[in-house]
MIVO-640041 format. One record per residue (C-alpha): residue number from 1; x, y, z; residue in one letter; chain. Coordinates in Angstrom, 1 decimal, decimal comma. Last residue first. Example, Ala and Ser with C-alpha at 12.3 -4.5 7.8 and 13.67 -1.06 7.14 Angstrom:
<pts>
@resi = 2 | east = 13,7 | north = -1,1 | up = 7,1 | resn = s | chain = A
@resi = 1 | east = 12,3 | north = -4,5 | up = 7,8 | resn = a | chain = A
</pts>
This chain:
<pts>
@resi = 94 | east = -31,6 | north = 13,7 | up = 42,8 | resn = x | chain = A
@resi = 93 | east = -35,3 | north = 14,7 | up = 41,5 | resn = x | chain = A
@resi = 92 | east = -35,8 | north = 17,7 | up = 39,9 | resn = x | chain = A
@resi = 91 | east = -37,4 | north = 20,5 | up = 41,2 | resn = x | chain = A
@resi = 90 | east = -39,4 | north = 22,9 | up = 38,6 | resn = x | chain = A
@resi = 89 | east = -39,6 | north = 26,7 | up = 39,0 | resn = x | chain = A
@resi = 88 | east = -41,6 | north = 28,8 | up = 36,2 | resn = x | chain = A
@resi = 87 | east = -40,8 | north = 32,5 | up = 36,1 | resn = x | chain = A
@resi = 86 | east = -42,5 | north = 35,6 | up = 35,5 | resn = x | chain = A
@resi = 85 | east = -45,3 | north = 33,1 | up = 34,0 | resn = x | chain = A
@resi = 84 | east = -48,1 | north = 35,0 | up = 31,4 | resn = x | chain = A
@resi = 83 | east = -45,9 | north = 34,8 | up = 28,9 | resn = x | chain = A
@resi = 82 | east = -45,3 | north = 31,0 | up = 29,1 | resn = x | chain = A
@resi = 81 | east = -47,1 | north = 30,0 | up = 25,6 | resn = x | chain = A
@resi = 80 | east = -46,1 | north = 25,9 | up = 24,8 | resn = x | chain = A
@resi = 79 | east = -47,5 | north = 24,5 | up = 21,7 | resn = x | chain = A
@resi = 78 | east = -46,7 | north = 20,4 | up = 21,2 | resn = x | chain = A
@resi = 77 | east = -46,5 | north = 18,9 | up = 17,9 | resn = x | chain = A
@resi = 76 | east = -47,8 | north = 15,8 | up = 15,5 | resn = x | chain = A
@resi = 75 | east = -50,7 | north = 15,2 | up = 17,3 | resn = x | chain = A
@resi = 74 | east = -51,8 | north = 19,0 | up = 17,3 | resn = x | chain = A
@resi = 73 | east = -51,2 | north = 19,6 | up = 21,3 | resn = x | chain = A
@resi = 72 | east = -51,5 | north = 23,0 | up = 22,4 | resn = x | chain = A
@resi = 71 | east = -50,8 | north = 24,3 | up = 25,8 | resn = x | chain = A
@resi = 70 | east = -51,1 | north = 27,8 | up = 27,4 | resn = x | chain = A
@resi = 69 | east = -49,3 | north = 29,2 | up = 30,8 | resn = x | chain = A
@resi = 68 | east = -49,8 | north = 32,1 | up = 32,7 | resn = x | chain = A
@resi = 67 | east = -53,4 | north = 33,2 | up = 31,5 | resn = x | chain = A
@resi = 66 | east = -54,1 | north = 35,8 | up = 33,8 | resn = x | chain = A
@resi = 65 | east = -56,9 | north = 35,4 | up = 36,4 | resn = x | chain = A
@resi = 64 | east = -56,1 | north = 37,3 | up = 38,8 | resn = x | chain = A
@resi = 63 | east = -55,8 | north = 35,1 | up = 42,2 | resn = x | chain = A
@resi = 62 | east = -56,5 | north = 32,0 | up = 40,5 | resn = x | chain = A
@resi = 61 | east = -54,1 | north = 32,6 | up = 38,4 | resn = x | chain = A
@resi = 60 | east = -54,8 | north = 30,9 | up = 34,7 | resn = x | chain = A
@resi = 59 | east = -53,7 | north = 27,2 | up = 33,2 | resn = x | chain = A
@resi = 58 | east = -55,2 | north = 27,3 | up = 29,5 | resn = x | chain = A
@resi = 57 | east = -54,7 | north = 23,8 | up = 28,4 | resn = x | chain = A
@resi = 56 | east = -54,5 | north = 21,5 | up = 25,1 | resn = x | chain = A
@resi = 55 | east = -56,4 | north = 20,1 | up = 22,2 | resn = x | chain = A
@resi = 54 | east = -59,1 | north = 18,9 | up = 24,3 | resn = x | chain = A
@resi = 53 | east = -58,0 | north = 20,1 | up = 27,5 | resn = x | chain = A
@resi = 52 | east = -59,7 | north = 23,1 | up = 28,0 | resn = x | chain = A
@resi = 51 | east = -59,6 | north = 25,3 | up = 31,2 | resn = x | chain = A
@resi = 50 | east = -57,4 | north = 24,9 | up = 34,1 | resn = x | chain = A
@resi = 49 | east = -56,9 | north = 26,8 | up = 37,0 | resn = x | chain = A
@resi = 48 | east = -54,0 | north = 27,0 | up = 38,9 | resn = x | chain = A
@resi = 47 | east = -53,0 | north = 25,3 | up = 41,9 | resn = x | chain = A
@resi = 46 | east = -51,0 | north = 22,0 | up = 40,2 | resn = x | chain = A
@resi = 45 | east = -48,8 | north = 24,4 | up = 39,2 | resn = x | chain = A
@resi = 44 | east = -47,9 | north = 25,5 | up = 42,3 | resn = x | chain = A
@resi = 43 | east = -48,5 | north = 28,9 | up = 43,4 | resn = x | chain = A
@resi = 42 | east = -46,9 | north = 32,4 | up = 43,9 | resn = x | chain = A
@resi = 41 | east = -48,5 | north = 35,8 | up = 42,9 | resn = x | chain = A
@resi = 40 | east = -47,1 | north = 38,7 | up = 41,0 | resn = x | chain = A
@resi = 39 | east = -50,3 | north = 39,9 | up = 39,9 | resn = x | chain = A
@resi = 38 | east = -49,9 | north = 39,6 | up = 36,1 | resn = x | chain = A
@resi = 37 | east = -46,8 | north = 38,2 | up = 35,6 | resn = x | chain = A
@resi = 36 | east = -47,8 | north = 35,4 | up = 38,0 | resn = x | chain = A
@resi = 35 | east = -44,9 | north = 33,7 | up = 39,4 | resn = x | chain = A
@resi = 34 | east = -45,0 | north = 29,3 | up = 39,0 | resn = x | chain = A
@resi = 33 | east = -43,7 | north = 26,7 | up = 41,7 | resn = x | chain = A
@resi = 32 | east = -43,6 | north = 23,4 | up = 39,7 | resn = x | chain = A
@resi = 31 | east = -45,3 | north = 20,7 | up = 41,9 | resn = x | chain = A
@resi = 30 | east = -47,7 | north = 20,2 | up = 38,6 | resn = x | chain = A
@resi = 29 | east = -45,0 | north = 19,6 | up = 36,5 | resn = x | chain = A
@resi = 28 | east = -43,4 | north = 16,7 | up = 38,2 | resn = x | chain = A
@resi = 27 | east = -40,3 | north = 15,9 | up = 35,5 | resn = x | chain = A
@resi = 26 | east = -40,4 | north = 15,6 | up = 31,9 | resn = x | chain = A
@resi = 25 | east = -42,0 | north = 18,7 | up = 31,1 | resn = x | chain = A
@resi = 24 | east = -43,6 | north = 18,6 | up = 27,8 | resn = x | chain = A
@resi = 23 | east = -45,9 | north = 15,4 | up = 27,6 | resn = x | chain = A
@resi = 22 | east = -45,7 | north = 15,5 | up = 31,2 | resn = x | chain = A
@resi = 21 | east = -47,7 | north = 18,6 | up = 31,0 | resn = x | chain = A
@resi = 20 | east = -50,2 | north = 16,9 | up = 28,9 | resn = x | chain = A
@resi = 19 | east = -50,8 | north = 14,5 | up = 31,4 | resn = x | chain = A
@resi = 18 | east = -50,6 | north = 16,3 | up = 34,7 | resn = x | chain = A
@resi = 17 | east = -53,2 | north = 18,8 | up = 33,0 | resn = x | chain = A
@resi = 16 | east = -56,3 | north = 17,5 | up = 35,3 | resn = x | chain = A
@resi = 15 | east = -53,5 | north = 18,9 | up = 38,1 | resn = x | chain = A
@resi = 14 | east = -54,3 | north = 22,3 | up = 37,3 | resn = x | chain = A
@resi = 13 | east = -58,0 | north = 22,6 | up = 39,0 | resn = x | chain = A
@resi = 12 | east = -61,0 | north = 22,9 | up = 36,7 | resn = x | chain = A
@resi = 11 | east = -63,3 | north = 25,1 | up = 35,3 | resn = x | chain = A
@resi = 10 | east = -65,9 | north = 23,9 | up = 33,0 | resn = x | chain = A
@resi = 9 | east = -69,2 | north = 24,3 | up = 35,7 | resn = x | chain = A
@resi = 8 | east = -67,3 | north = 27,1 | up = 37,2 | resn = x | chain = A
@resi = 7 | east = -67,4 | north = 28,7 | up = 34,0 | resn = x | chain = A
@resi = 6 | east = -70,7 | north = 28,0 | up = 32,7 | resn = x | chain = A
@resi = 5 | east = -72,2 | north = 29,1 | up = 36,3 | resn = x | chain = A
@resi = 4 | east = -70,9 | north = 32,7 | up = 36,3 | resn = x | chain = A
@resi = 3 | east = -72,1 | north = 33,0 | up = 32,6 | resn = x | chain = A
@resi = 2 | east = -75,6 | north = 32,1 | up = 33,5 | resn = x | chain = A
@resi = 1 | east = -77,2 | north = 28,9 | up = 33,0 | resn = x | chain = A
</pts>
């Protein structure tokens, strides 16, 4: 299997990390409208792609590949890395 194949083969849409994201987030997460520090680009959570989830998350652009947000979760603590979001907008419900 080549390298091309390995990651499609383990990559996954954003919306497998609904769980762990509500472990943070207490509102819809993956509805949250995220900017890409990297290319500037405008998506939904739930649109990025996910790698991991194990022990956490890697959610990257799916238009450049920057690693906008990354998640840890030890048990006892939750690791939460948004330096690859501009900005991270989340509606909450009325």
């Amino acid at each position: 299997m080549n390298e091309a194949d390995l990651e499609s083969a383990i990559r996954l849409d954003g919306n497998v990390a609904a769980g762990i994201l509500a472990e943070v987030f207490r509102c819809e997460s993956t509805s949250a409208t995220t900017v890409c520090s990297g290319c500037g680009a405008v998506a939904q959570m739930g649109s990025l792609l996910a790698y991991g989830l194990d022990m956490g998350a890697v959610l990257r652009c799916p238009h450049c590949d920057t690693a906008i947000l990354r998640l840890g979760a030890t048990g006892e603590a939750l690791w939460v890395d948004l330096r690859g979001a501009v900005s991270v907008r989340f509606v909450l419900s009325s």
